[in-house]
C-alpha beads as a LAMMPS data file, in Angstrom:
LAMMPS data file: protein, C-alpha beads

124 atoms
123 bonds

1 atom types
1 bond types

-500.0 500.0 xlo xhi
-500.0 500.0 ylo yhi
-500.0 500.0 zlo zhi

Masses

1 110.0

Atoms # bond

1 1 1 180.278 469.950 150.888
2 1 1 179.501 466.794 149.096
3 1 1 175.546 465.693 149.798
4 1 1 175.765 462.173 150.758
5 1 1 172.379 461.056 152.673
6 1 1 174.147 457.650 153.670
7 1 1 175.943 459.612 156.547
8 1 1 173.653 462.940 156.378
9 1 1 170.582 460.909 157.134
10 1 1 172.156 459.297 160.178
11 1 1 172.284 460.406 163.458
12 1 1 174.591 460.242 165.723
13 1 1 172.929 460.103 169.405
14 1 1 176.442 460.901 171.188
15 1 1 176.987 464.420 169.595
16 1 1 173.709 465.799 169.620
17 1 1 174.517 469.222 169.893
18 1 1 176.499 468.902 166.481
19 1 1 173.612 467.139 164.799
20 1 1 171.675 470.121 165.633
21 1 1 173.729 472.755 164.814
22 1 1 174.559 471.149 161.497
23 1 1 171.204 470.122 160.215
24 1 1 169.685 473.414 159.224
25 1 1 172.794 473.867 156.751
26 1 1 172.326 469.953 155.672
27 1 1 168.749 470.463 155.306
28 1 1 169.242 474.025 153.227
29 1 1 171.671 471.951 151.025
30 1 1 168.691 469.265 150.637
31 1 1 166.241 471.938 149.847
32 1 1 168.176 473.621 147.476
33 1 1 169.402 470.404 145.634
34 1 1 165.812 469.656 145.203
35 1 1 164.713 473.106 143.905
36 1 1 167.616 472.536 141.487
37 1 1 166.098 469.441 140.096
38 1 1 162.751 470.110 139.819
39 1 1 163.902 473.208 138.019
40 1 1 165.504 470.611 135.263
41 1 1 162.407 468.658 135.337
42 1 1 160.493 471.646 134.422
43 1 1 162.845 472.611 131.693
44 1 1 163.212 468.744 130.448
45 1 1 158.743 469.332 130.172
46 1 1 159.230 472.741 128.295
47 1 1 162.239 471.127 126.024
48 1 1 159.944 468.251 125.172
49 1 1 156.936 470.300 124.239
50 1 1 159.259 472.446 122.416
51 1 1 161.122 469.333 120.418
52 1 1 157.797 467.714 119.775
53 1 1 156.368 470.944 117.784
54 1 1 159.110 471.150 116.006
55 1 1 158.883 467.467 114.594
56 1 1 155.350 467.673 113.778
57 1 1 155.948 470.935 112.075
58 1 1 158.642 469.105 109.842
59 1 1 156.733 465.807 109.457
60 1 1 152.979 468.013 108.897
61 1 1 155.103 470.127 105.860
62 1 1 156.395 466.821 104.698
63 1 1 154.371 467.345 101.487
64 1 1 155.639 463.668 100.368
65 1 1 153.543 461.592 102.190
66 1 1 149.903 461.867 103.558
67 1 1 149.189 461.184 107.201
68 1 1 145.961 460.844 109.178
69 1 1 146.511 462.686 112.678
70 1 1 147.051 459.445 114.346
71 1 1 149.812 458.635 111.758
72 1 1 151.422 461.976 112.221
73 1 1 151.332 461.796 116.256
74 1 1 152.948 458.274 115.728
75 1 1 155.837 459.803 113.593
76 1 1 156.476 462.958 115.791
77 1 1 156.547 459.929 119.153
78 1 1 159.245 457.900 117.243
79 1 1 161.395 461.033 115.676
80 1 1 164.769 460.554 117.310
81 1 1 164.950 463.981 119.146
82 1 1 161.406 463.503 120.685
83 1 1 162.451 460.249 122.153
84 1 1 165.498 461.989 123.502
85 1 1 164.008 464.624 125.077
86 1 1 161.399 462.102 126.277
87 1 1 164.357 459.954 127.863
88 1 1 165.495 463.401 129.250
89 1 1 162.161 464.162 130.575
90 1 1 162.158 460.891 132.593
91 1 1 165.441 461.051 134.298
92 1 1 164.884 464.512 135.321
93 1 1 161.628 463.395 137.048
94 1 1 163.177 460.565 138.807
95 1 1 166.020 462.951 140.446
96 1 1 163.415 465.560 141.357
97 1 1 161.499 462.953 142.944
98 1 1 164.698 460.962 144.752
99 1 1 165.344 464.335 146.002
100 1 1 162.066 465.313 146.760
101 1 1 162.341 462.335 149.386
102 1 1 165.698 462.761 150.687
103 1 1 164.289 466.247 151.575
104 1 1 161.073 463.917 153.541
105 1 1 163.885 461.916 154.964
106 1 1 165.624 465.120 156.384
107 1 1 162.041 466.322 157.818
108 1 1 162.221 462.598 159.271
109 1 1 165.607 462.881 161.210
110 1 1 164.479 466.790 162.088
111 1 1 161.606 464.864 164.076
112 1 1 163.921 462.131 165.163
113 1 1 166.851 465.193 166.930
114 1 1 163.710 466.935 168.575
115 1 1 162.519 463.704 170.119
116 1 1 165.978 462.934 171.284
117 1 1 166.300 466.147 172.408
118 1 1 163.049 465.895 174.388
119 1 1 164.060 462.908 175.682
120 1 1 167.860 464.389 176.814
121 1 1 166.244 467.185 178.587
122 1 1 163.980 465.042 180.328
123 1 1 167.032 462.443 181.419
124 1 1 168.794 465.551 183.079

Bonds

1 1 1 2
2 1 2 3
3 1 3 4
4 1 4 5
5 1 5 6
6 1 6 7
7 1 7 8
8 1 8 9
9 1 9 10
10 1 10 11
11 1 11 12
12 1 12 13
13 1 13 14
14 1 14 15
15 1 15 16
16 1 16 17
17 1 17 18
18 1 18 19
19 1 19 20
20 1 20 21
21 1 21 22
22 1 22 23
23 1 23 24
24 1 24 25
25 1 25 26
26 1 26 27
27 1 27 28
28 1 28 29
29 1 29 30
30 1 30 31
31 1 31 32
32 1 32 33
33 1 33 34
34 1 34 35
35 1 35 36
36 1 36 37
37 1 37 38
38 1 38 39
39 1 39 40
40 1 40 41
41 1 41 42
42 1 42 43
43 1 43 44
44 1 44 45
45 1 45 46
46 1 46 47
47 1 47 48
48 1 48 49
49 1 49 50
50 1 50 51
51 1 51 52
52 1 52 53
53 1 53 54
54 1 54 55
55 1 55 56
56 1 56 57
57 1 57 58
58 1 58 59
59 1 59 60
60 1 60 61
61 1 61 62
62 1 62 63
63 1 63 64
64 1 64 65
65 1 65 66
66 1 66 67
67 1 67 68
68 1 68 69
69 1 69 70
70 1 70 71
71 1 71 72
72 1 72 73
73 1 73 74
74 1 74 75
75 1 75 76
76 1 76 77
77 1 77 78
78 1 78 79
79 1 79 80
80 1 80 81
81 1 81 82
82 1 82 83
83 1 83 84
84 1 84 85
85 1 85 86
86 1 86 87
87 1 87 88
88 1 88 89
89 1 89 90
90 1 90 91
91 1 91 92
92 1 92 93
93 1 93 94
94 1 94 95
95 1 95 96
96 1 96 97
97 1 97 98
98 1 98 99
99 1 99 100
100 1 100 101
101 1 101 102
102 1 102 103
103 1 103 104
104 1 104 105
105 1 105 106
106 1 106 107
107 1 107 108
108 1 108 109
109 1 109 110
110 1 110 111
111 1 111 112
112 1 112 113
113 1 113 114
114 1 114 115
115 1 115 116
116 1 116 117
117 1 117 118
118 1 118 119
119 1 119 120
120 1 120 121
121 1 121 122
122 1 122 123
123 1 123 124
């Protein structure tokens, strides 16, 4: 099952009984999706750490030229595989937070069915 919160964030007042026997699966699928990407985020952090001590090792035993630590910091930043880990680093962070919000928009529409449902009981 495809995660698409277009139609998974809607709710469809008709078939309420479906919307609530669905959305605990939806909202595992959520959950899980966003566990998933903060786990990347986290490894994108550790792979940049990891990237960036290996280019200042290389640069630091660079006997050829002398730097001053400021120097050296600004030729690890602008070493090719530092800025692509750092580009790596920053998508991962946006998708953990996009789905770090579709899982607040879930907890929105799991308010939203118990209102309804409130409201249907009271109606009958």
């Amino acid at each position: 099952m495809e995660l698409n919160p277009d139609t998974d964030l809607s709710i469809n007042v008709a078939n309420l009984t479906t919307e609530f026997r669905d959305f605990p699966v939806i909202m595992y699928r959520y959950s899980q999706q966003r566990a998933k990407s903060e786990t990347q985020r986290d490894m994108a952090k550790a792979k940049l750490k990891e990237v960036r001590a290996v280019a200042y090792k290389k640069i630091k035993s660079d006997g050829s030229t002398k730097h001053t630590q400021s120097s050296l910091e600004a030729e690890v930043d602008t070493d090719p595989t530092v800025i692509d880990a750092q580009m790596k680093l920053i998508r991962a962070e946006h998708d953990a937070s996009t789905w770090a919000g579709a899982v607040e928009s879930m907890r929105a529409k799991k308010d939203c069915l118990i209102q309804l449902g409130s409201d249907r009981r009271k109606e009958m």
